[in-house]
C-alpha positions, 0 to 999 in steps of 0.5 A, a space after each residue: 467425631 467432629 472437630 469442634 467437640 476439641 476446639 476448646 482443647 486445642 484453642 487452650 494447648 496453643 494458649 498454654 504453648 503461646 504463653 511459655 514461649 512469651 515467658 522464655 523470651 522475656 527470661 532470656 531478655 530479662 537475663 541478657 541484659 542482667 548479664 550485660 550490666 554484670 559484664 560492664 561492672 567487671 569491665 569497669 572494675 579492671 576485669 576483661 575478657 579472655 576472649 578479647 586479646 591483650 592489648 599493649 599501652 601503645 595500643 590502647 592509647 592509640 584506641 583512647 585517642 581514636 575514640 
């Protein structure tokens, strides 16, 4: 058995692997940025983050000026 007689086969399987991989990527980029529009519109509209602490109006004026 000679490694030539599947040359085609595994040239075709890393094609095919190559090609999946490429297309996650540019889902998950494609889908990173839907969901950075997404977060900014909420953030805009008034909604926030459980995540990020409550500021306080002196607090938040402070961080208006400093900008």
């Amino acid at each position: 058995m000679e490694a030539a007689d599947h040359l085609g086969f595994v040239v075709a399987a890393y094609a095919a692997a190559a090609a999946v991989v490429l297309a996650l990527i540019g889902w998950v980029a494609i889908d990173y940025h839907a969901q950075r529009r997404a977060l900014a519109d909420l953030e805009r509209r008034g909604f926030s983050r459980r995540s990020e602490p409550m500021r306080s109006a002196p607090a938040m004026e402070q961080a208006k000026e400093g900008a």
